[in-house]
Structures are given as C-alpha cells and as structure tokens.
VOTORDREN-22760 format. One record per residue (C-alpha): x, y, z; residue in one letter. Coordinates in pm, whole numbers, plus 50000, padded with zeros to 5 digits. Example, Ala and Ser with C-alpha at 12.3 -4.5 7.8 and 13.67 -1.06 7.14 Angstrom:
<atoms>
512304955050780A513674989450714S
</atoms>
This chain:
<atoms>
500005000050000X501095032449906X501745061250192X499085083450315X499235120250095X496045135450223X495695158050385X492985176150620X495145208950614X495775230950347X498515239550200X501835225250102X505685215450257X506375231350566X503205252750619X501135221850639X503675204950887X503755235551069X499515239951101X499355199351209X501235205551451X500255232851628X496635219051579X497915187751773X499795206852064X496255223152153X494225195852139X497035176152370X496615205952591X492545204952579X493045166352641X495075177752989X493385201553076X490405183853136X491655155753286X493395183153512X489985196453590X488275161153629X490755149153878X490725180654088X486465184254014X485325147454072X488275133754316X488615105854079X491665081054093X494735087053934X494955060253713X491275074553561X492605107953448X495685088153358X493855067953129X491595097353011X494805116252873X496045079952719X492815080452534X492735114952423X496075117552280X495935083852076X492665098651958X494995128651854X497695105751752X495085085051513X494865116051268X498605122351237X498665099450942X496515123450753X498175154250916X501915152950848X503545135750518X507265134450725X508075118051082X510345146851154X507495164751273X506075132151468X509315130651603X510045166651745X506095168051909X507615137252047X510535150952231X508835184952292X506005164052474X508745138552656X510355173052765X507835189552934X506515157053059X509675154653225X509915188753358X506295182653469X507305149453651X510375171953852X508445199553964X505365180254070X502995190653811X500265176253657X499035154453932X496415139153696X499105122153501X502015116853772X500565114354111X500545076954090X501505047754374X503605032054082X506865034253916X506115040353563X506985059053268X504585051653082X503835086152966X507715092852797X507295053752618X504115063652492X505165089652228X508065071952177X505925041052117X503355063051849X506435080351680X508075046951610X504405027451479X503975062951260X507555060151099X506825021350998X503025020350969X502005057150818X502145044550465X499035013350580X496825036350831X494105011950852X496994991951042X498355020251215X494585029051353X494184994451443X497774989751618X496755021551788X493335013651885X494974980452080X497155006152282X494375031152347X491755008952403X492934979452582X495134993052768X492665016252936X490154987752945X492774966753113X493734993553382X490325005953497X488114970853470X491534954553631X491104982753873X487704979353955X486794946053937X490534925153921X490104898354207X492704873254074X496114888854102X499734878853989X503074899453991X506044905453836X508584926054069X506834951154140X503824948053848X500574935253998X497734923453734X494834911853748X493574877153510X490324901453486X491954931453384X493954905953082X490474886352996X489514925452907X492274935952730X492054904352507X488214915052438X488804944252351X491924942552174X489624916651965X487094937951907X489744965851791X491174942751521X488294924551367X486124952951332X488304972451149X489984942350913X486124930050830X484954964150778X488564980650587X489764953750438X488974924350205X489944900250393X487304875750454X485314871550745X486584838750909X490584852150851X489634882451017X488024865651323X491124841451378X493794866851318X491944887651603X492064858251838X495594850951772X496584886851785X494904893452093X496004864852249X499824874352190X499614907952243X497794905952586X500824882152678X502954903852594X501204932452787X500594908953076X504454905153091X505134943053070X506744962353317X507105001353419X504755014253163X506744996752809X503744982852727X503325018552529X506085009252338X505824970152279X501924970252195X501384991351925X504824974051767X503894939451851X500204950751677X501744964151360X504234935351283X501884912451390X499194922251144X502194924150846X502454883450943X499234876051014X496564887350766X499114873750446X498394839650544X495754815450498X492774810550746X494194772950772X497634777150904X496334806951130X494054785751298X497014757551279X499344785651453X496694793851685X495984757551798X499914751251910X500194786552112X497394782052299X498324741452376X501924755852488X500004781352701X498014758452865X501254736752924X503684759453049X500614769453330X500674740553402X504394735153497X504564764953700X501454753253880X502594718753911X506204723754005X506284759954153X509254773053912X507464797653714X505404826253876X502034833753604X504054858053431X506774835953387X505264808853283X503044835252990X506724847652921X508264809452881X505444806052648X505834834552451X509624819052418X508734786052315X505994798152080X508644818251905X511184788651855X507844772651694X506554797351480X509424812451350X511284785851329X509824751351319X508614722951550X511984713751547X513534744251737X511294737852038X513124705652128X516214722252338X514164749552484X511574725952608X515024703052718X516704732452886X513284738153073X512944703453228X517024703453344X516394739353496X513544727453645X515684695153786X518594719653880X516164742454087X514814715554272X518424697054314X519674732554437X517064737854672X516584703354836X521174701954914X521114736255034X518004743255243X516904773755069X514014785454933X513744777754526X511194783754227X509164813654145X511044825153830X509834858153720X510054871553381X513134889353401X515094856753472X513304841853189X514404870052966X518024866553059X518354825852966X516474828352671X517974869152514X520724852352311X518554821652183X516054845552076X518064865851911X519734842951700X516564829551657X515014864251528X518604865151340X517914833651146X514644845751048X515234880950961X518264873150750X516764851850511X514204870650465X516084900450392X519314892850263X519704884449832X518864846849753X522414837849668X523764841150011X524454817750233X521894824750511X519404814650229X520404778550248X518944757450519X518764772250842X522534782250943X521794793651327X519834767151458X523274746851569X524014781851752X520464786951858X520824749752071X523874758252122X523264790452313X520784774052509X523484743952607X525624766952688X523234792252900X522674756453089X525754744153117X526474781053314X523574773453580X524614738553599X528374754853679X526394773753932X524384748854125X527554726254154X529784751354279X527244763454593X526584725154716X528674725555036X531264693754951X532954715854651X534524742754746X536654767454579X539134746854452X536734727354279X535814752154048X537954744653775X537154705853816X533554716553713X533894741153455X534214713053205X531904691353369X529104719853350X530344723352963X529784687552895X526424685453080X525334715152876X526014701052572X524654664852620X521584678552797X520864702652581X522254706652254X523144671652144X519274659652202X518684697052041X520304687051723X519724649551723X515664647151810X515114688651634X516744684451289X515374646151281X512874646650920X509644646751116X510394679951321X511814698150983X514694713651136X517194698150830X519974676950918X522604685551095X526224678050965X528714677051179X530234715251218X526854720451389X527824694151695X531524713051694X529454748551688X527194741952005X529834719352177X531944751352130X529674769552257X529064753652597X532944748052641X533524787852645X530374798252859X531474786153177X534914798753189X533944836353038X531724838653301X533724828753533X536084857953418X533284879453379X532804875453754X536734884553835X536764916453599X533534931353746X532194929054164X530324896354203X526654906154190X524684910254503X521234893854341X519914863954096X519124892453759X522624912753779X524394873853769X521614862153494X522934892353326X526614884253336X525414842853222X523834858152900X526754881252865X528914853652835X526784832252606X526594867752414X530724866052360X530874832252299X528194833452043X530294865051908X533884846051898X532234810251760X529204816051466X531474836051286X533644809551197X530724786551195X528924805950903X532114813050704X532814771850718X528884771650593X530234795850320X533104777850228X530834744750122X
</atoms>
C-alpha cells in the first residue's frame, strides 16, 4: 500500500507540517486540561485521568497519518512532549498524570511508542489505527476494569495484574482488530476473526508481561508487525498457529502450577519463548528449549533440596536473561533470510539453529556450573574441576538431544552435519569459563538478575567469537 498524501490541512511543505502541529499541541493541551479539571472536580483516581489523557492523545495521535507527510514532525512533538513531561514529573505538576502509587513511565514510552508505529506504519493507516486502537483501548480497558473489578492477582517485581483486567484487554483488543479488518479490508470474514484471536492472544501476553509502563512501546509494535504476518496467510495455518500457542499456554501453566518454578508471568513469558522457537522457526527448534526447561527445572529443585533454601518462582526477568541470546539468534535466522539476496548463504537451510541449541546448552551448562559450585562438599578449589563438567552437561543435555531429536525429518529442522555438533559443543565449552572471568573483571553481583545478566553476557561473547567461523565454514561448502 502506498503512503498516506492527504491531507485535512491546506497547504503545502512546511506550512502544512507547521499547522498539524500546532493543531495537535492544543488539542494535547485540551486533552490535559480536562483531565486536570476532572481529577481536581470529581476526586477521581489517578489512574482514571491517567487513562483519560492515554485516550485522548491516541485519539489525537490517530489523525497524524493524515496530518503530516514526514516523521520529523512526529518526532520533534515527540521530544517536545517527553520534555515537558519530564519537567512536569520534577516539579510536581500535573498530578492527573504523575501522582501515581507506581513506578512508571509510561507517559515518555508512549510517544516514543506512536512516533516509532507512525515512521513504519504511516504508509498502511488502517493498520496504524488498528495497532493504535489496541494501545488506546485495551490498555485503558485493562487498567480501569483490572482496577475495579481485578480479584485474581499475579506479579512481576513490582507489576501487579489482574487475570480480569487481561480477559479485558484480550476483548477488547479483539474487538479493535476484527472490526476494522472485516469492515477496511477484504479480507474475509473467518481470517479476520482468527487473526483477532491470535493477535489478541499474543499481544495481551505480551502486555501481561510488561513492566514500568513499556507496554506503550511494545503494543502498538507487537500490533503492527503482527498484522504484516498475520493477515498474508491463509485462514488454515492461522488457525494451525493458533491451535499450538494456545496448547503451549496451557502447558507451560501448568508447569509452574505443578512444580512451583514459574510465577504466572513467567510461565506467559516461557510461552511466549517457546511459541517463538515454533513459529518462527519450526517444530523442530522447540526441542532444546523445552530440554533446557525440564534440566532447569531439575537443577532448581536439586539446588534447593542440598542447600535448604528457598527455590522456584522465576519471574520474567530471569526468563528474559536465559532465553535473550537464543532469541536473538533465533530472530537473526529469520530476519536474514528474509532480507538478505537469495544467493547468500543464510538462504540455504537454516545456518543458526546449531548456535540457537547451542546458546541454550551453553546458558545451561552456566547454571549447571552454578548449582555445583554452591553445594557445600565443593569448594573453591573445585571450580575448575567443574567448569568442564558443566560444559559437557550443557552440551549432552541440551544441545546434542537439540540437534539429534530437532533436525530429525519429522520435526523439519534439516539435518545437521557435523560443524553444527563442533558449533554448540563450542559453545558450551567457552560459557562457563567467560563467566567465570566475567565475575573476576567486574564485583560479584549482590542478586539472581545482575548474575543472569553476566550468564547471557557470556553466552553473548561466545556466540560473538564462535558463529562467525561457523557461518564462514557454511560459506566455504
């Protein structure tokens, strides 16, 4: 689809920037004004007027499409707004937007989060209104009904949600999708009904999992891409899609409800994970994540019953840290051949999924490193007596049954020769002893997420010193 030229101003160039935008800075003004007055008037919550100005300027926002032809306009109301946001925020003004019992910032990801969906959606506004309309809409629905009537609470850190406040932002994140695909588009009915329910049912993961007020920025994002995958494929394999992420929903619940390592939110995150390895890889790519989560799993419980101390309730954050450097070579393997010319390399078979189990070996193999090092009979001069052992548990745990049982013919991962056993192996070997001197060049850290940090660090610089040499070998066939 071609981008947006209309206009609702008149005029041309810089005189029609100029008149959008200073239409748009009053009626953000009006917009907090009156929530201003509301707040102070009615003695409403916070998080009301909050959710009054969220609405307001994405109704604002939804025009800018038709209102300015560049994004260097988007992007200076942007940082003008961010500015006096944050001048508001320091001198204690506007108490309708700021005088809230959280920690958010909600309000500077917000036009970050509209400036970035105009710059990629502007030229396709019935997706940009719809990516919009999930931020605008759900979100507030989310917030006050979870407010109101949320009786069934997890956390995340410091997050609390309610499964009431997500059951509404799924609704109505539904409701903002198919109405606007049946109605805009000419996509038929039944596509637009099952790329609603898969859409909403990622996206209010995704916001479930949020923290500190990035939702603004991940759901309109999430939305837009979303829709650029979704409504180009048939009504078949969506519902196919659909089938498999709610079954590894329902399973990774499960776990954490069985065995007590995931909280909610990490168990929606480790789904969201696993999902990813399926869809944009294959069936194959789940196999090591799903093995990694069963030895973690093992290792926690191990841990927990040697030394006394209190295990399980992983959080999303610690999720995020084993899983970053999978996911991004996963997202790597994807992205590149899509992108990159047909004759290259990364066109042929799938040339990260050796570092993909790999990293995952190797992010295990670290933990495993861990665990053995705390039990009381090895002490510090058995640490370099289980560096290699951790390596080698890594790799057999993980990786080997990641490439053997994941590139077998029925799982579609392709076969792998034998560079890609060298490639993971490689990468287990090096995890454990770079974190190791990760941990000498920097002060050990005083809690679980700043040493999950320094583990995916050093599954980051392995990956760094060993795929090179693992795609130019691919090269050189």
């Amino acid at each position: 689809m071609r981008p947006v030229t209309m206009s609702y101003l008149p005029g041309d160039g810089l005189l029609r920037e100029v008149s959008g935008a200073l239409l748009v800075i009053v009626a953000f003004a009006l917009v907090i004004a009156l929530a201003q007055l509301w707040q102070r008037r009615a003695a409403l919550p916070v998080e009301w007027s909050r959710k009054l100005i969220h609405v307001g300027g994405g109704v604002v926002a939804g025009f800018f499409p038709w209102l300015f032809a560049t994004h260097w306009t988007v992007l200076a109301l942007g940082v003008g707004m961010g500015g006096v946001l944050w001048l508001a925020r320091r001198g204690g003004w506007l108490p309708a937007l700021h005088a809230v019992n959280r920690d958010s910032k909600g309000e500077f990801y917000y036009p970050l989060g509209v400036y970035l969906l105009f710059m990629v959606a502007r030229g396709q506004p019935v997706f940009y209104l719809i990516a919009l309309g999930a931020l605008v809409l759900a979100d507030t629905a989310a917030a006050v009904l979870g407010q109101r009537y949320g009786q069934t609470v997890f956390t995340d850190g410091g997050e609390v949600r309610s499964i009431e406040g997500s059951v509404a932002f799924f609704f109505v994140t539904f409701l903002a999708v198919h109405l606007p695909l049946l109605l805009l588009t000419s996509l038929p009915p039944a596509s637009t009904v099952l790329v609603a329910l898969q859409l909403g049912l990622l996206v209010t993961s995704f916001e479930a999992i949020s923290r500190g007020g990035n939702d603004n920025l991940l759901v309109p994002l999430a939305t837009y891409y979303l829709l650029l995958e979704l409504t180009g494929r048939p009504a078949g394999d969506i519902a196919y899609q659909l089938t498999v992420q709610l079954a590894i929903l329902v399973f990774t619940v499960v776990v954490a409800r069985g065995t007590k390592f995931f909280t909610l939110a990490g168990a929606i995150a480790a789904h969201l994970m696993l999902y990813a390895a399926f869809s944009l890889g294959n069936p194959g790519w789940t196999v090591a994540p799903l093995f990694a989560l069963a030895v973690c799993i093992a290792l926690d419980g191990w841990f927990g019953r040697a030394s006394g101390r209190p295990t399980g309730g992983q959080q999303v954050r610690a999720v995020y840290y084993v899983s970053i450097v999978s996911a991004l070579l996963l997202f790597a393997d994807n992205t590149f051949a899509t992108l990159l010319p047909v004759t290259s390399l990364l066109q042929r078979g799938r040339p990260f999924f050796a570092a993909f189990v790999g990293a995952l070996g190797a992010q295990t193999a670290i933990m495993t490193f861990q665990v053995l090092r705390r039990r009381p009979e090895n002490g510090r001069r058995d640490r370099l007596r289980l560096l290699p052992l951790a390596s080698v548990s890594g790799f057999a745990l993980i990786a080997l049954p990641g490439l053997l049982v994941g590139a077998g013919p029925a799982l579609g991962a392709g076969r792998p020769g034998w560079v890609s056993f060298v490639t993971a192996f490689a990468l287990c070997l090096l995890s454990p002893p770079l974190y190791m001197a990760l941990r000498l060049l920097v002060r050990p850290p005083a809690d679980a997420n700043r040493d999950l940090r320094l583990q995916a660090l050093a599954v980051l610089i392995a990956v760094a010193i060993v795929v090179p040499f693992h795609l130019a070998w691919l090269a050189s066939r």
